[in-house]
C-alpha positions in Angstrom: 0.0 0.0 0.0 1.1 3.2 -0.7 2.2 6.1 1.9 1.7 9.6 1.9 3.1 11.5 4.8 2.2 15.2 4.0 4.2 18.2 4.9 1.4 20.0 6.9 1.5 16.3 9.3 5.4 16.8 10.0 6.8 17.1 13.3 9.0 19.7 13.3 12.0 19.8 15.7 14.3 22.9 16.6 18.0 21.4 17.5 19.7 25.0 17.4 18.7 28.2 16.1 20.9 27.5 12.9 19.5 23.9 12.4 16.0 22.8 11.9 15.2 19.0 11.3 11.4 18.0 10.2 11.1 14.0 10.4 7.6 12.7 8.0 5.6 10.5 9.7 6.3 7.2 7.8 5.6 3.7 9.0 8.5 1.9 8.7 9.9 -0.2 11.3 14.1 0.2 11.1 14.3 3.5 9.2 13.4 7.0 10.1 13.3 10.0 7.5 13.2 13.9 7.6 14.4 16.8 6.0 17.6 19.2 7.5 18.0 22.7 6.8 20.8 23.8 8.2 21.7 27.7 8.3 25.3 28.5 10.1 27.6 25.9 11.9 26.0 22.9 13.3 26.9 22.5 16.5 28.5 26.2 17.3 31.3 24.3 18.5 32.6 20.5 19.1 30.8 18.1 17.1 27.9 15.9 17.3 27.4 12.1 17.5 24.7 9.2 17.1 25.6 6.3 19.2 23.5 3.7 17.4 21.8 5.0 14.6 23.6 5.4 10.7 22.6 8.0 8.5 22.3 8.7 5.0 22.2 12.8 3.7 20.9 13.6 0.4 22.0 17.1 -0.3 18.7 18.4 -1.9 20.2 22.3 -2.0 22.7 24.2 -1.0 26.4 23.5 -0.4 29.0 22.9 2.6 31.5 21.4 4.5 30.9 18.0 6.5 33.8 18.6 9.6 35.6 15.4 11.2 38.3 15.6 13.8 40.3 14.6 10.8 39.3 15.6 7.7 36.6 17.9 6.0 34.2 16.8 3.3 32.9 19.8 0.9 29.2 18.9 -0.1 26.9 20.2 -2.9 23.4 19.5 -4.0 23.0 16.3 -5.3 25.9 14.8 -2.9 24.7 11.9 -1.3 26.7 11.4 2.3 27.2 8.4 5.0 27.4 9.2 8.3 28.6 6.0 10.6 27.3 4.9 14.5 29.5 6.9 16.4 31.0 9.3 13.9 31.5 12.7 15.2 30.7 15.5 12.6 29.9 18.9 12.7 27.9 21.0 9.6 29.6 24.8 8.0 27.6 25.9 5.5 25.0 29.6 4.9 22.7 27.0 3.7 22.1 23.5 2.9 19.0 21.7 3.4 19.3 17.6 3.8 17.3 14.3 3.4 18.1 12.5 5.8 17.2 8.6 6.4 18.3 7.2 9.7 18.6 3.2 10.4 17.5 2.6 13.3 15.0 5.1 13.7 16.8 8.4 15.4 16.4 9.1 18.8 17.5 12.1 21.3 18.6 9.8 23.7 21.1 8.4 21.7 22.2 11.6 20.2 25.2 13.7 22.1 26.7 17.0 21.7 31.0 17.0 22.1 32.4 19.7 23.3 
């Protein structure tokens, strides 16, 4: 069966004031999916982490830099981008707005901020 999940029934979720994450409710049972628009640098400073969840960013517009504590990843629309279990990374960009899929479903409580 075919599922619509439509903008105006999105949850939408304020991390920061630079990032805002919207996640459609879909029913799936091991994935989660939203949409990330990002405006700034995400987190102001350190880096953030998902313990147990893997992501996948589509990079629907925009462009800009994916940060590591050891390398940095420039990213334009189009880009697609894997972000492992416990990968710490940090977002620079004026503006880039994501699809993001998230296996298993994305939590808070597995989600940290590194300072």
């Amino acid at each position: 069966m075919i599922e619509v999940a439509k903008h105006l029934d999105a949850k939408k979720i304020m991390e920061l004031d630079v990032s805002e994450f919207t996640e459609y409710p879909l029913s799936f049972e091991n994935v989660s999916v939203g949409v990330s628009e990002i405006h700034g640098r995400y987190p102001a400073t350190g880096f953030e982490v998902d313990t147990k969840i893997e992501q996948v960013w589509y990079v629907e517009a925009g462009e800009g830099v994916i940060i590591t504590e050891t390398k940095e990843y420039s990213v334009e629309a189009r880009d697609m981008i894997r972000i492992p279990a416990k990968q710490k990374y940090a977002i620079q960009t004026n503006h880039l707005r994501l699809v993001v899929t998230s296996t298993p479903p994305w939590t808070k409580e597995q989600h940290q901020h590194i300072a």
